[in-house]
C-alpha positions in Angstrom: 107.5 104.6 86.8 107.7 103.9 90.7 108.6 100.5 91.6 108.2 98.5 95.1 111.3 96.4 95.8 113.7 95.1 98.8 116.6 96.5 100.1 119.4 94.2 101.7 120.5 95.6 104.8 122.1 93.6 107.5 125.5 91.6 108.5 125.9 88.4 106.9 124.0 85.6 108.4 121.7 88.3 109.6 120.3 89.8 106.9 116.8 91.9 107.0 114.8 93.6 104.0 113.7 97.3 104.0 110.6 98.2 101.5 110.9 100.6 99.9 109.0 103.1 97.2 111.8 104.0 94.1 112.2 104.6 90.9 112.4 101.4 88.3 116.0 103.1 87.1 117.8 103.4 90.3 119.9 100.8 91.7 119.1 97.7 93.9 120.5 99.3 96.8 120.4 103.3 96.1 118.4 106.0 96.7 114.8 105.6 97.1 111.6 108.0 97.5 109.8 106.4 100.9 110.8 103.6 103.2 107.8 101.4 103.5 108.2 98.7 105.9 111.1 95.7 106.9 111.1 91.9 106.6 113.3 90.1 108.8 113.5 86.2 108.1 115.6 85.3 111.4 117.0 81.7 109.6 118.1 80.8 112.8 114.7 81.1 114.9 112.5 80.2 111.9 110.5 83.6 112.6 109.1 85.5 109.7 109.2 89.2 110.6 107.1 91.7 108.4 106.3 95.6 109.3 104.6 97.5 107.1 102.6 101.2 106.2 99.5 99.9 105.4 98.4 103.4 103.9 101.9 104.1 102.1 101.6 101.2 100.3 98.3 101.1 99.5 98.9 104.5 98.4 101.8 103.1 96.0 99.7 100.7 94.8 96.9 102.8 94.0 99.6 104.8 92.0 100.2 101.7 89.8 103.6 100.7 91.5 105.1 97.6 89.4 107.0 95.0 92.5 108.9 92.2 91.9 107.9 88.9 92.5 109.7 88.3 96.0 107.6 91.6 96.9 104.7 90.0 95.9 104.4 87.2 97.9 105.0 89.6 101.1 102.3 91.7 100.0 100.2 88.9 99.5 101.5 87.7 102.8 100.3 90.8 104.5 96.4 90.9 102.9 97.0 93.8 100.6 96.9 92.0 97.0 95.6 88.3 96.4 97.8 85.9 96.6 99.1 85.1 93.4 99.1 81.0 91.6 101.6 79.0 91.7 104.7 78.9 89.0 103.9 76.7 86.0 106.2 73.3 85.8 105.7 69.5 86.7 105.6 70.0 90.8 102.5 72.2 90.7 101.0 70.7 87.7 97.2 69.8 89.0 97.6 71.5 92.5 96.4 74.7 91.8 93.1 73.5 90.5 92.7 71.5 93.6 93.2 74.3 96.0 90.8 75.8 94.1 88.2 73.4 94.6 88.9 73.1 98.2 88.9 76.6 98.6 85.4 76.9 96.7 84.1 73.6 99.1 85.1 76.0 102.1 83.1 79.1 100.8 80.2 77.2 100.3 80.3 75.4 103.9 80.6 78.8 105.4 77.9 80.5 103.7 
């Protein structure tokens, strides 16, 4: 089954991420099938960098690629999933209900 994950590429203390299309079997940083976009968190700027193939990755996607979690919230990032809830523990307990209201509130003021 394909998979959508990051590849670490980069010097130290300047390291980017390359997206890319593999298989769930190969390794972090082997071979993969299709090079779909780059993130570059520049730690010392505080710029988020993200560059993407919109229709590559929707294609992945529509083929029923699994991603890890870190993926996730870059895809999310980027408008092609919803943004997935928070982690359950004590320091969200309540929020995400909140947000939800708020975000509902919103809706109905702009309708």
């Amino acid at each position: 089954p394909p998979k959508i994950r990051q590849q670490v590429v980069g010097t130290k203390g300047r390291r980017f991420f390359k997206l890319v299309a593999c298989n769930q079997k190969d390794k972090q940083n082997g071979k993969h099938m299709e090079v779909l976009g780059s993130y570059a968190p520049k730690a010392r700027s505080n710029v988020k960098e993200l560059r993407l193939r919109f229709s590559r990755v929707k294609f992945w996607l529509g083929v029923g690629a699994a991603f890890s979690p870190g993926t996730r919230q870059l895809l999310a990032l980027a408008g092609l999933i919803p943004t997935p809830p928070p982690l359950f523990g004590w320091r969200t307990k309540g929020h995400y209900d909140a947000l939800q209201k708020v975000l509902e509130k919103r809706q109905a003021v702009h309708e």
